[in-house]
C-alpha positions as protocol buffer text, in pm:
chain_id: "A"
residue {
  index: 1
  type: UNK
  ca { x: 3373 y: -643 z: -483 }
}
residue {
  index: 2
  type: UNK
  ca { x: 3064 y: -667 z: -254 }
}
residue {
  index: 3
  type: UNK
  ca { x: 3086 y: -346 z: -112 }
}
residue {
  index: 4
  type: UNK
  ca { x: 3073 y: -158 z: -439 }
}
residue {
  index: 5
  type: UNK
  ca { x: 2762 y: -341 z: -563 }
}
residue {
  index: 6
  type: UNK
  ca { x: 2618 y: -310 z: -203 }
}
residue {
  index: 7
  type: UNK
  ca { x: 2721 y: 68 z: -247 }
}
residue {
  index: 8
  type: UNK
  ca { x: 2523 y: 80 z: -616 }
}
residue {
  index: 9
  type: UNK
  ca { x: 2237 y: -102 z: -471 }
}
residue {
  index: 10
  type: UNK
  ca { x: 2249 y: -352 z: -839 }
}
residue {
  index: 11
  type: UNK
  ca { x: 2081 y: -652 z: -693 }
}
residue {
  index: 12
  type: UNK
  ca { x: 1741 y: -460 z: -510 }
}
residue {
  index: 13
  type: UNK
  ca { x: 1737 y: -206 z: -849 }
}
residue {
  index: 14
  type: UNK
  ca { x: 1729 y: -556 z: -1091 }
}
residue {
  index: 15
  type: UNK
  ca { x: 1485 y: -730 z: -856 }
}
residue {
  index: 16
  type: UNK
  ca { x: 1267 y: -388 z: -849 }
}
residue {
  index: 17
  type: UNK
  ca { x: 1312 y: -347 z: -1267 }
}
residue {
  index: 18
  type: UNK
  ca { x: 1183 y: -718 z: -1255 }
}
residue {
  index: 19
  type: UNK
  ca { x: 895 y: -713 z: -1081 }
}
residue {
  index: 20
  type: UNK
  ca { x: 782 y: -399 z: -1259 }
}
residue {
  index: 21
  type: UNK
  ca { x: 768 y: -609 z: -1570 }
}
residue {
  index: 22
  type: UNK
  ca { x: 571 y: -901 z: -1409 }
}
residue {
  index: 23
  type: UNK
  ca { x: 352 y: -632 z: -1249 }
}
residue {
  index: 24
  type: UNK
  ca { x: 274 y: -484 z: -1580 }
}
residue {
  index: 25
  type: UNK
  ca { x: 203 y: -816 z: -1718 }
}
residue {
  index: 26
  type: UNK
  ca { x: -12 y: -931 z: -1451 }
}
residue {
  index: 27
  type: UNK
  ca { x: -210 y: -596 z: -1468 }
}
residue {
  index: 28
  type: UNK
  ca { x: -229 y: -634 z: -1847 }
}
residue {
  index: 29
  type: UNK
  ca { x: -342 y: -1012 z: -1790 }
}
residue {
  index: 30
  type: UNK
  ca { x: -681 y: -862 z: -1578 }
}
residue {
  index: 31
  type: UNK
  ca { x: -759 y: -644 z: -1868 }
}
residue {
  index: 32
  type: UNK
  ca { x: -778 y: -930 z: -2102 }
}
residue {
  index: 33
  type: UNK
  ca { x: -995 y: -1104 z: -1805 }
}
residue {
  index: 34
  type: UNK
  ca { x: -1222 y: -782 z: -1757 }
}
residue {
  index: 35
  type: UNK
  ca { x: -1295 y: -727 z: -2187 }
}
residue {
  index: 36
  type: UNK
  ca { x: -1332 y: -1118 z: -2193 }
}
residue {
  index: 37
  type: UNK
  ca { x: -1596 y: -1133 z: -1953 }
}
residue {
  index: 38
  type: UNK
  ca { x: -1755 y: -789 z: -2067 }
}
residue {
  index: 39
  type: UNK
  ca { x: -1720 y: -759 z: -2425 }
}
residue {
  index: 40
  type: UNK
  ca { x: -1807 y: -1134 z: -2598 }
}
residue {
  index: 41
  type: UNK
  ca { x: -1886 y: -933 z: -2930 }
}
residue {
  index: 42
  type: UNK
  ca { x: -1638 y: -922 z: -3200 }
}
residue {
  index: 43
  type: UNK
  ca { x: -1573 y: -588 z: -3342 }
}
residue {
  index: 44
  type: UNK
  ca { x: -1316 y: -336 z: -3449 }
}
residue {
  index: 45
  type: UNK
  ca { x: -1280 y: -259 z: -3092 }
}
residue {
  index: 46
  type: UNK
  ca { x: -1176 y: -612 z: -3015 }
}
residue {
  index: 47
  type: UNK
  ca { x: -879 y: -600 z: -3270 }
}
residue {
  index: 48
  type: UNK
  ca { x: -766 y: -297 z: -3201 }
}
residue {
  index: 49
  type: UNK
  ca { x: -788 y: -415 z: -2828 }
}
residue {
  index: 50
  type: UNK
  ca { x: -619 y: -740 z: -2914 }
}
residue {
  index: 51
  type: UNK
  ca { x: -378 y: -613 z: -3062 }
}
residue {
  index: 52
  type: UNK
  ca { x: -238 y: -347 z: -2845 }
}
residue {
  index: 53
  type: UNK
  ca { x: -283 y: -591 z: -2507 }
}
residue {
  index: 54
  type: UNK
  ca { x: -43 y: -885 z: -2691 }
}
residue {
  index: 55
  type: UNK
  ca { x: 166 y: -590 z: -2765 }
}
residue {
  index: 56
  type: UNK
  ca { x: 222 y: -458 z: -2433 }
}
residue {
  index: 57
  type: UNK
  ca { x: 241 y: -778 z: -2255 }
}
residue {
  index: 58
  type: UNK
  ca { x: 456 y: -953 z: -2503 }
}
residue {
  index: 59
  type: UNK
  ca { x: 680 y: -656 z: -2448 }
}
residue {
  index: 60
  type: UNK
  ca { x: 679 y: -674 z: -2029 }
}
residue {
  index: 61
  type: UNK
  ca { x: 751 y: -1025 z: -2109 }
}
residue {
  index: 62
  type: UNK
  ca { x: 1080 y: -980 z: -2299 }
}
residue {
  index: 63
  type: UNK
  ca { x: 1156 y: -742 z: -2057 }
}
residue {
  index: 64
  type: UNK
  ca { x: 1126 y: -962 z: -1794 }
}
residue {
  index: 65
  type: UNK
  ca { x: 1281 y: -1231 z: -1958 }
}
residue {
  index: 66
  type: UNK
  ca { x: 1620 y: -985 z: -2028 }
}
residue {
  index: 67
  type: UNK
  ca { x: 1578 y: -919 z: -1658 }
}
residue {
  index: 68
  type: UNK
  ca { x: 1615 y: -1272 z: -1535 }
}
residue {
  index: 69
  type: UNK
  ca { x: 1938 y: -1291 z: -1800 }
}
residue {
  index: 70
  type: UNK
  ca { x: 2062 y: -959 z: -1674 }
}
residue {
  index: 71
  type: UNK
  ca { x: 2055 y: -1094 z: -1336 }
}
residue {
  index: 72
  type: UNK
  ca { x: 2201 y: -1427 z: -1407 }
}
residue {
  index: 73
  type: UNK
  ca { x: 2479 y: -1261 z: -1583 }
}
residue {
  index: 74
  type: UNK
  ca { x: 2589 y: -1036 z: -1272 }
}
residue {
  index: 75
  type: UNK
  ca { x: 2619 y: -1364 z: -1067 }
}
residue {
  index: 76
  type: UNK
  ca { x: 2810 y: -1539 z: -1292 }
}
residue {
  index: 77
  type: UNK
  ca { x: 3075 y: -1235 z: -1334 }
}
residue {
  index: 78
  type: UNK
  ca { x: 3066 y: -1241 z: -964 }
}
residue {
  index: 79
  type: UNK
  ca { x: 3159 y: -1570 z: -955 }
}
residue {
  index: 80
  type: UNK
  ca { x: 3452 y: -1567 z: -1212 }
}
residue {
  index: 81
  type: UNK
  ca { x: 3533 y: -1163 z: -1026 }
}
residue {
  index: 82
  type: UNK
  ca { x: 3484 y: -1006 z: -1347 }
}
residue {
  index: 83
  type: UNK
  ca { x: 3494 y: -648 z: -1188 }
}
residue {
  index: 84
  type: UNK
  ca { x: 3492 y: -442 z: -1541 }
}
residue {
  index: 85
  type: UNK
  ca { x: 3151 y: -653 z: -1662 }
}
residue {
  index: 86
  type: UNK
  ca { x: 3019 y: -545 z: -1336 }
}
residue {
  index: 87
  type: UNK
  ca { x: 3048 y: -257 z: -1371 }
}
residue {
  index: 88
  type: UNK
  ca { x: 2956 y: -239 z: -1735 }
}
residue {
  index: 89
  type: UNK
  ca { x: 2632 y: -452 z: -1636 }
}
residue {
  index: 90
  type: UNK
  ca { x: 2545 y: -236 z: -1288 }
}
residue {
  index: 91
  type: UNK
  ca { x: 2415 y: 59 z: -1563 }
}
residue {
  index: 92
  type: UNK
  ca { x: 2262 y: -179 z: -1794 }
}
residue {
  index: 93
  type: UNK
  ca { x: 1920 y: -196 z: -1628 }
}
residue {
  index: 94
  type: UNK
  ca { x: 1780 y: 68 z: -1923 }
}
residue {
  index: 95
  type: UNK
  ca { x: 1958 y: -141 z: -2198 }
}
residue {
  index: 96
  type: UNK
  ca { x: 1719 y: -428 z: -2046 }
}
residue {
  index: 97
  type: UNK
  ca { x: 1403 y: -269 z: -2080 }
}
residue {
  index: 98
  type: UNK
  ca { x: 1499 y: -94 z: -2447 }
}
residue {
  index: 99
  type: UNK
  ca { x: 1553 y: -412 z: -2569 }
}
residue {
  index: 100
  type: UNK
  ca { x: 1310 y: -604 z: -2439 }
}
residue {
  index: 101
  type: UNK
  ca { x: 1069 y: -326 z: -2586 }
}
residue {
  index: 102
  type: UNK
  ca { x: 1230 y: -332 z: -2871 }
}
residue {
  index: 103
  type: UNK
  ca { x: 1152 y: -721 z: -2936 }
}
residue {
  index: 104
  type: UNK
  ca { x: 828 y: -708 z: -2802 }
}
residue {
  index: 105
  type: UNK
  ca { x: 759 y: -489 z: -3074 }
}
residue {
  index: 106
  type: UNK
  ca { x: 936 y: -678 z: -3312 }
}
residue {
  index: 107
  type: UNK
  ca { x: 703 y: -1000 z: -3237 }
}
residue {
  index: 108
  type: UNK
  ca { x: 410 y: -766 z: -3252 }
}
residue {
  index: 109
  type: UNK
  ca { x: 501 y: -654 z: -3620 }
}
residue {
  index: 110
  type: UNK
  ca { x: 571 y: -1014 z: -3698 }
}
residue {
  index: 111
  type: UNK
  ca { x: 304 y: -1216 z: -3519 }
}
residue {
  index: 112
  type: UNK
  ca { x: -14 y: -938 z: -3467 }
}
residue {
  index: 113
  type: UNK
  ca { x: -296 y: -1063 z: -3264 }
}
residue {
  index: 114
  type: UNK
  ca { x: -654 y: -1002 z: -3322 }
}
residue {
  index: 115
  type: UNK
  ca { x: -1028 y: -1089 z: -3238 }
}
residue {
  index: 116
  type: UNK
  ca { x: -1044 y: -1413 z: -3288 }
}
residue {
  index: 117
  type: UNK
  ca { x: -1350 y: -1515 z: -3488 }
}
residue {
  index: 118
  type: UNK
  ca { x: -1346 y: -1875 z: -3336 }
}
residue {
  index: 119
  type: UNK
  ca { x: -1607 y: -1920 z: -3017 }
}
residue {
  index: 120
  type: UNK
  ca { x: -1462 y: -1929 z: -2686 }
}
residue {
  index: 121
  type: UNK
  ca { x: -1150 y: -1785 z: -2755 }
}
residue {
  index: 122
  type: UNK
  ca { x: -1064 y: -1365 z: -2777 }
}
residue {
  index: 123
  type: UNK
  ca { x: -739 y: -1311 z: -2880 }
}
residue {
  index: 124
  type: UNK
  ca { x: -542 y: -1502 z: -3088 }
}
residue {
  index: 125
  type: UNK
  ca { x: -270 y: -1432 z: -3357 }
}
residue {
  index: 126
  type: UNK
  ca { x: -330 y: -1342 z: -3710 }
}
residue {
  index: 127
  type: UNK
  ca { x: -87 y: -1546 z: -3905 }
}
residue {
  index: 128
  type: UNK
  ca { x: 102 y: -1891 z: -3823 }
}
residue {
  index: 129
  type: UNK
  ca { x: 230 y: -1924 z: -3478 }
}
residue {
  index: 130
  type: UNK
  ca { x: 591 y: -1965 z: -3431 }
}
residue {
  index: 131
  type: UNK
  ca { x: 895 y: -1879 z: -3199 }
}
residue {
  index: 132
  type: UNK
  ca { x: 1110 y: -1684 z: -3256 }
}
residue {
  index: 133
  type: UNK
  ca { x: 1529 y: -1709 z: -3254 }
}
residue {
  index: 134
  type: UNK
  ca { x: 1546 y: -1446 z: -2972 }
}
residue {
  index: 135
  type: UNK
  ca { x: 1289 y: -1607 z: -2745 }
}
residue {
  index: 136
  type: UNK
  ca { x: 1495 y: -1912 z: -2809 }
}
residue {
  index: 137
  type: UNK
  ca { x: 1821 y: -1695 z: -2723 }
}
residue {
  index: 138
  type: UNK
  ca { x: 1690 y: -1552 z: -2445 }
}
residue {
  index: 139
  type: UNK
  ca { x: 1591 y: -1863 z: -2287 }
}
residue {
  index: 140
  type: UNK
  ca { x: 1901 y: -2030 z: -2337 }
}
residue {
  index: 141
  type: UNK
  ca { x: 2084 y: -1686 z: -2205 }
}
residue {
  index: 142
  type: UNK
  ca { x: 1882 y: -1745 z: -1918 }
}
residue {
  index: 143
  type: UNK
  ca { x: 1976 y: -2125 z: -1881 }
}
């Protein structure tokens, strides 16, 4: 069992999709730094900037998320030697990042973000705030 997922390299190819993600989100986290301190004026440009940075790090966030569920999952099948799951999982690392796009852009359609028009704060969300069944999935996936 261990020397076929040494062999396939799964654990450093997870840990590398993972910290792509967080990478992503921590660049995308000193853009909203750089227009906060640059750009206090509210304008079109601050929507449309609003909105695509909650998009894109919403979406690295799900995918990191999946990640840490994708991970989780190989070392339980390891534990109970569930060598067909393994292998099923080992070529999963797309399937992660497809559908952690994919809800990222789901809670983008569903929750936008925009200028906020309230002092001190940029970006905030359009309509009500609330979470959403996969985040609450996901988390439990994780747990």
């Amino acid at each position: 069992l261990q020397p076929d997922l040494i062999r396939h390299r799964l654990l450093p190819r997870q840990v590398f999709s993972l910290v792509a993600s967080q990478a992503g989100c921590q660049i995308l986290s000193l853009c909203y730094i750089a227009y906060e301190l640059t750009n206090p004026i509210v304008d079109d440009f601050g929507d449309n900037f609003c909105f695509a940075w909650s998009a894109g790090f919403f979406s690295l966030r799900y995918v990191g998320s999946a990640q840490e569920m994708h991970i989780a999952l190989i070392f339980m099948c390891q534990a109970y030697r569930l060598i067909p799951a393994i292998k099923l999982l080992a070529h999963g690392i797309p399937v992660v990042w497809i559908a952690g796009l994919g809800l990222g852009a789901l809670d983008t359609y569903l929750s936008p973000w925009a200028a906020s028009r309230e002092p001190g704060d940029i970006c905030a969300p359009t309509g009500e705030t609330r979470l959403p069944v996969w985040v609450v999935g996901l988390c439990s996936g994780i747990c």
